[in-house]
C-alpha positions as CSV (number, residue, x, y, z in Angstrom):
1,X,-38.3,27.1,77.1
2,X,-38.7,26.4,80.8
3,X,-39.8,29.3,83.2
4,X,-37.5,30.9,85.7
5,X,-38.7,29.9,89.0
6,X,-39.6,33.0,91.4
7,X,-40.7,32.7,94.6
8,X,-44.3,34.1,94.5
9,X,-44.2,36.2,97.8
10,X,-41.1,38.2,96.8
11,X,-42.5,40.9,94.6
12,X,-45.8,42.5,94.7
13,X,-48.8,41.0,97.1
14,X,-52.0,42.2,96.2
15,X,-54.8,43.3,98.1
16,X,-58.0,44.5,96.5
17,X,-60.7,47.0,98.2
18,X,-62.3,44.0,99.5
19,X,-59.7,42.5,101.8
20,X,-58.7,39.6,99.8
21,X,-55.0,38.7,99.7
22,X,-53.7,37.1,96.1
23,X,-50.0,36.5,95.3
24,X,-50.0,39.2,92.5
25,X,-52.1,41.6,90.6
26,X,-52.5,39.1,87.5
27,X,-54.5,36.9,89.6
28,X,-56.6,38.8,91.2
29,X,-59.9,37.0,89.3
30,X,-59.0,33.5,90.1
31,X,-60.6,32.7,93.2
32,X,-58.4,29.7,93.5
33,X,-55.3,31.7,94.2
34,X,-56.8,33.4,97.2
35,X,-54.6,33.6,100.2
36,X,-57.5,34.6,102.6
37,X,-58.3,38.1,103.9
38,X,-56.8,41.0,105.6
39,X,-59.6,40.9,108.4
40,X,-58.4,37.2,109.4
41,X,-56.2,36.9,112.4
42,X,-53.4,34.3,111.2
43,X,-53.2,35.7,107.6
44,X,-50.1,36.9,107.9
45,X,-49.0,33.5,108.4
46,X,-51.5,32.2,105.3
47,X,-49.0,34.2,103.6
48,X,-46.0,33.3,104.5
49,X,-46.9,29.4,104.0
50,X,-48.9,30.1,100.9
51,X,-47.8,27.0,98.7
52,X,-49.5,26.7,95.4
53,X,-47.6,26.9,92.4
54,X,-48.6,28.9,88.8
55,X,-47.0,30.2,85.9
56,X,-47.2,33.2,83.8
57,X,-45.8,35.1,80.8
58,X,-43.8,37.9,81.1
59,X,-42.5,40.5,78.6
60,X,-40.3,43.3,78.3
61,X,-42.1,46.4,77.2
62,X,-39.0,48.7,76.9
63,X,-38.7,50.4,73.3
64,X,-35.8,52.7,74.6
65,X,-33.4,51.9,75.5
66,X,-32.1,48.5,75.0
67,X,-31.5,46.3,77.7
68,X,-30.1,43.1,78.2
69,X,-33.2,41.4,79.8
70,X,-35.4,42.3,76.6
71,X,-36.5,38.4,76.5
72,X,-38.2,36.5,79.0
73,X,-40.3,33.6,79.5
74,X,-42.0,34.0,81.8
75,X,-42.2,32.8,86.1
76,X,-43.5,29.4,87.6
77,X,-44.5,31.1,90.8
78,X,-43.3,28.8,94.0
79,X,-43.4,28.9,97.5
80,X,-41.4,31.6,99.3
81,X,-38.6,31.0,101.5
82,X,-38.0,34.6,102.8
83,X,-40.2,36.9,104.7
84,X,-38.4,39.8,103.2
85,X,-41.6,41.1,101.2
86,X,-40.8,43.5,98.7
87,X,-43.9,45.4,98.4
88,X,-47.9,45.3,98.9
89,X,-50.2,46.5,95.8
90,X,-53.0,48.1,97.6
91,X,-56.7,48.6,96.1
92,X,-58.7,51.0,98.9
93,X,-61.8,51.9,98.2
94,X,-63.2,52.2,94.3
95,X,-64.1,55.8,95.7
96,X,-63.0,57.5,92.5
97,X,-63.4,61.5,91.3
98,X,-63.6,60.2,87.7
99,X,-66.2,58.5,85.0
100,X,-64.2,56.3,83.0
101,X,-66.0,54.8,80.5
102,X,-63.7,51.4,80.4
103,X,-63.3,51.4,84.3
104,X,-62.4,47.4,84.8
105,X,-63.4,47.6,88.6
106,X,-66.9,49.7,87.7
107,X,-65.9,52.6,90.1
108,X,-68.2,55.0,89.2
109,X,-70.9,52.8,90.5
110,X,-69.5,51.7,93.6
111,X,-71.1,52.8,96.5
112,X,-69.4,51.4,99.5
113,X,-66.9,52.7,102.0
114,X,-63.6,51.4,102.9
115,X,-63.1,49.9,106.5
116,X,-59.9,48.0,106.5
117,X,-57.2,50.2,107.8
118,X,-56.7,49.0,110.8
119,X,-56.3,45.7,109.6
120,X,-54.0,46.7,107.0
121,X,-51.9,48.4,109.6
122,X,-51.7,45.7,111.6
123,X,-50.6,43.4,108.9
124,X,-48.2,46.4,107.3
125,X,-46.7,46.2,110.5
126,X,-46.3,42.5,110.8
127,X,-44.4,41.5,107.7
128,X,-42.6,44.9,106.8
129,X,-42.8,45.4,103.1
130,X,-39.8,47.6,101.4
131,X,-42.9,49.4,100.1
132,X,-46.4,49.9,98.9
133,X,-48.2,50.4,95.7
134,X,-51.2,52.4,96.2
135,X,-54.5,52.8,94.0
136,X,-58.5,52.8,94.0
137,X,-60.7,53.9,92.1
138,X,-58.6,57.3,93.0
139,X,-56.2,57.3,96.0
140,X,-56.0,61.3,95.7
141,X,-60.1,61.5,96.0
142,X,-60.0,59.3,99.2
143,X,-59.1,61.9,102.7
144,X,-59.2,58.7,105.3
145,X,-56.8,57.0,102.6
146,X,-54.3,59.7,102.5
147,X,-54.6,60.2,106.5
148,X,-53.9,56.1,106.4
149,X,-50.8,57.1,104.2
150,X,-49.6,59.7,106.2
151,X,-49.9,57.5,109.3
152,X,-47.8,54.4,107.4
153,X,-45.3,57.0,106.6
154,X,-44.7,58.5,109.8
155,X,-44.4,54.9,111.1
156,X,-42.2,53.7,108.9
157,X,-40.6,56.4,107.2
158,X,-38.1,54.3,104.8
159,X,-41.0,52.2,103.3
160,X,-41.3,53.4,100.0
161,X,-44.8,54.7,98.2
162,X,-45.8,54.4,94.6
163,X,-49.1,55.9,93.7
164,X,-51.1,55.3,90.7
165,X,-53.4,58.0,90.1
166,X,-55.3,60.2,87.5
167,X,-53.6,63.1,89.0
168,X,-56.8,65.3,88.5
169,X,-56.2,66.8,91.4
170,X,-55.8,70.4,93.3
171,X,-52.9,71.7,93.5
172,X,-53.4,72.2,97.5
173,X,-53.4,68.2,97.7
174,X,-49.4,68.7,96.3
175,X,-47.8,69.3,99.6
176,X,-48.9,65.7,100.6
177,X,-48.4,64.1,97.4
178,X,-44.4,65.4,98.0
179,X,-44.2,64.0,101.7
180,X,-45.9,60.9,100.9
181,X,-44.9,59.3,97.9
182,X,-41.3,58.7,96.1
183,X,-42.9,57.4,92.7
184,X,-45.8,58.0,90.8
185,X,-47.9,56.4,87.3
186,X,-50.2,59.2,86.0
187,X,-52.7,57.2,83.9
188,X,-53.9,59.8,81.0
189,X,-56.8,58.7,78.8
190,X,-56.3,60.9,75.8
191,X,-54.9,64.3,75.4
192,X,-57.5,66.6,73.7
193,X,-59.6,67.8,76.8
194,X,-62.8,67.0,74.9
195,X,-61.6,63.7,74.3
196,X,-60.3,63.3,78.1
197,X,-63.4,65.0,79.2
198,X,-65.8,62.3,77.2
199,X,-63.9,59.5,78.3
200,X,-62.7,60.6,81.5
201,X,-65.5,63.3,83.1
202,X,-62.4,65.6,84.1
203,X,-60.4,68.4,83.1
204,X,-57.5,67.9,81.0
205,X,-55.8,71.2,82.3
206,X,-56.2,70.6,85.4
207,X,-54.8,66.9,85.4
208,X,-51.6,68.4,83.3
209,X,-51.7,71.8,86.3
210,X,-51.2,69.1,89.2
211,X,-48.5,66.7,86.7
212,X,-46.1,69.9,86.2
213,X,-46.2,70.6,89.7
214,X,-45.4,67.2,91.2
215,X,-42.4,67.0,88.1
216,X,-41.3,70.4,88.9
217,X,-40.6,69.4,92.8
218,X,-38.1,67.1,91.2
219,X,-38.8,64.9,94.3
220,X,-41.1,62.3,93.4
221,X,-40.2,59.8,90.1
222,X,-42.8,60.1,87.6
223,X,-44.0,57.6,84.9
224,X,-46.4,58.9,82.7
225,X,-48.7,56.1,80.9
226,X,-51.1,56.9,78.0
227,X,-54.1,54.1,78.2
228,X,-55.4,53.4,74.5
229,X,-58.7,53.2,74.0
230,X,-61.0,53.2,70.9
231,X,-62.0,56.8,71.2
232,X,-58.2,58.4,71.8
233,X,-55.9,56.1,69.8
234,X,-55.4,58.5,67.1
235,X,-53.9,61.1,69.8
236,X,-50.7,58.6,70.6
237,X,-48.6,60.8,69.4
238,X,-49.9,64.0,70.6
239,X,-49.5,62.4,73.8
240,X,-45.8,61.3,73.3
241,X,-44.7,64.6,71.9
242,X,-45.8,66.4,75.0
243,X,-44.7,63.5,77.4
244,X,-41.0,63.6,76.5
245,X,-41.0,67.4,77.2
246,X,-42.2,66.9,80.6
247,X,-38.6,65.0,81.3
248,X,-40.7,61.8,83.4
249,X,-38.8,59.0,83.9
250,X,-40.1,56.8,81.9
251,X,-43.3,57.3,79.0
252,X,-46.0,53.9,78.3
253,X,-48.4,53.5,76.0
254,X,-50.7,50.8,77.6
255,X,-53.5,49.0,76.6
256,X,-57.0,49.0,77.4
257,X,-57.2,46.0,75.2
258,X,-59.1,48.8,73.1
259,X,-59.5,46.5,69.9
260,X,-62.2,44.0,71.8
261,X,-64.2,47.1,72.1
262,X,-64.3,47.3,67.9
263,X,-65.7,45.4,65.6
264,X,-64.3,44.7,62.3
265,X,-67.5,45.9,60.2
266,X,-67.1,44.7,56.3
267,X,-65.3,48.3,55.3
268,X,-61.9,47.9,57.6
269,X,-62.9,51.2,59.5
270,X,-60.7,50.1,62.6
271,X,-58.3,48.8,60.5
272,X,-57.3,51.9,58.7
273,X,-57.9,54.1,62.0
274,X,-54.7,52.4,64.0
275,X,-53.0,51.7,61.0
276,X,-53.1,56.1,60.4
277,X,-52.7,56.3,64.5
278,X,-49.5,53.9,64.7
279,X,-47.7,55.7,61.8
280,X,-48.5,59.5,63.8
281,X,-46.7,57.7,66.8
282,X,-43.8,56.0,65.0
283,X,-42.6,59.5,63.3
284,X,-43.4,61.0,66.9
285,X,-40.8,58.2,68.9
286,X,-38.3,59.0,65.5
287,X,-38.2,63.0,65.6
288,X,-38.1,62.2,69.6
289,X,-35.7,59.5,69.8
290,X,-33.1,61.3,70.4
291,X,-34.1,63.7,73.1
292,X,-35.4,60.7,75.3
293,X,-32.2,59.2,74.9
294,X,-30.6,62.4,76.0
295,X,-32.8,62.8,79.1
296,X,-32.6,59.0,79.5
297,X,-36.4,58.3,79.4
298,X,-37.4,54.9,79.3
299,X,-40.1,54.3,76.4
300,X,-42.3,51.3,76.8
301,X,-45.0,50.1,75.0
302,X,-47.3,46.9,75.9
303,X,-46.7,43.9,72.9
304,X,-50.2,44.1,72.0
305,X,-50.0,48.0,70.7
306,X,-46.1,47.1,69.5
307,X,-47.7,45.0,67.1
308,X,-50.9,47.2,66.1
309,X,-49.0,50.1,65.6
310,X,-46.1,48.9,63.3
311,X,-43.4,48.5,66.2
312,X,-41.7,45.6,64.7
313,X,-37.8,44.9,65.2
314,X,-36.8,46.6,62.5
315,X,-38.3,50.3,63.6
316,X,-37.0,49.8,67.5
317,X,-33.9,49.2,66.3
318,X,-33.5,52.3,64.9
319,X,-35.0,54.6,66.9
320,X,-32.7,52.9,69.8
321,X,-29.7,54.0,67.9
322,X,-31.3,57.5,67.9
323,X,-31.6,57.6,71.6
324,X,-28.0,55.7,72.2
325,X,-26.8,58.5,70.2
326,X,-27.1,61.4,72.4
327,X,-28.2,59.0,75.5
């Protein structure tokens, strides 16, 4: 089927921590789709005449509920027409308060420091995004990053703020977090603290302390997205069941692309391991289905983990008609 054809500039330019501009986050390691970078004088208009074409696939992830654009396939990125950018995805510094053991941008080695504000100011303040998407290593760990923030925001106080963040934070950095940003992705990487704590280096409690406080405000929308890995697949559900009482907008299970990290070994260890985790998380979404549809939580889980964990057609179907029933 042929792609839809989307101007590239339109949705989400990224920027990682080391200045260099890309049309999206997907593309990030292909050095060939490289606009330039944020320290160059005319990059703004690189951007704006930035002409190569690509293509990608794109899915729906949405479990619950259904929605009309469940099938797509995919973009064939072209040259924008418009100036009217509707966000920049940010990457400061790697500076990060956290260990992870699958970190894909190796933050707990980094030792640099971040020196591009005032280019990003300039070029924030040159093409206007509606908003920006925020991340590091850990936005919330980073003081000059906040003060940038804080800084954008009293500048140009209708450009919206999306953070994604651990969240293992104090709950004295909350007062900020309220003024500064109108949505948020907490990233949790299993839900026993020993488990969080081995993968993660933090505390659990505290991560959940700062999450109740930002959801309690009622101000900011939250998206809560469990990462699977090898280690905390099993927990899925434990995860879920606790997610959907927190009332977030919407719940995802995500993928780490955990099952390159195993190794099918003669005995089907793995094999039995995520078969056991997907059936714990299908009864969870059942005996939840209908309390997500109720508080009108969207539940999305990546393709790659639909299939793994038995979340075929059949099962979404139902559960949908759960939820639809008191949604």
């Amino acid at each position: 089927m042929e792609k839809t054809r989307q101007e590239c500039m339109l949705k989400n330019i990224f920027i990682n921590h080391d200045g260099d501009v890309f049309p999206c986050c997907r593309l990030w390691s292909r050095p060939q789709y490289r606009v330039g970078s944020i320290r160059d004088s005319d990059i703004a208009d690189r951007i704006i005449e930035f002409d190569k074409e690509c293509s990608c696939e794109t899915y729906s992830s949405v479990i619950i509920p259904e929605m009309s654009d469940q099938v797509e396939t995919g973009y064939s990125l072209v040259k924008a027409t418009s100036t009217a950018f509707n966000s920049f995805n940010i990457e400061f510094g790697l500076t990060c308060n956290a260990q992870c053991a699958m970190c894909c941008v190796h933050a707990p080695e980094w030792r640099g420091s971040y020196e591009l504000y005032d280019d990003l100011l300039r070029l924030i303040d040159r093409l206007r995004p509606g908003g920006i998407a925020v991340q590091g290593g850990e936005v919330l760990a980073q003081p000059r990053t906040l003060d940038f923030l804080a800084t954008v925001k009293g500048r140009f106080p209708s450009m919206r703020m999306h953070i994604i963040t651990n969240g293992n934070a104090p709950l004295s950095a909350f007062r900020l977090f309220n003024v500064l940003f109108e949505t948020a992705t907490f990233s949790i990487v299993g839900f026993t603290d020993n488990t969080y704590r081995t993968i993660m280096g933090l505390d659990f409690d505290k991560t959940k302390a700062f999450i109740g406080k930002v959801l309690e405000a009622g101000k900011c929308k939250v998206s809560l997205k469990y990462l699977v890995t090898p280690l905390n697949v099993h927990e899925a559900h434990l995860f879920l069941d606790w997610a959907v009482r927190q009332k977030p907008a919407s719940i995802q299970i995500a993928d780490s692309n955990f099952m390159a990290y195993t190794k099918e070994d003669g005995i089907q260890f793995w094999t039995a391991v995520v078969e056991r985790s997907g059936r714990m998380l299908r009864k969870a979404i059942t005996r939840n289905a209908a309390m997500i549809g109720e508080a009108g939580i969207e539940l999305h889980a990546a393709p790659s983990l639909r299939t793994a964990f038995g979340l075929d057609d059949s099962y979404v179907a139902g559960v949908r008609q759960s939820a639809s029933a008191k949604g």
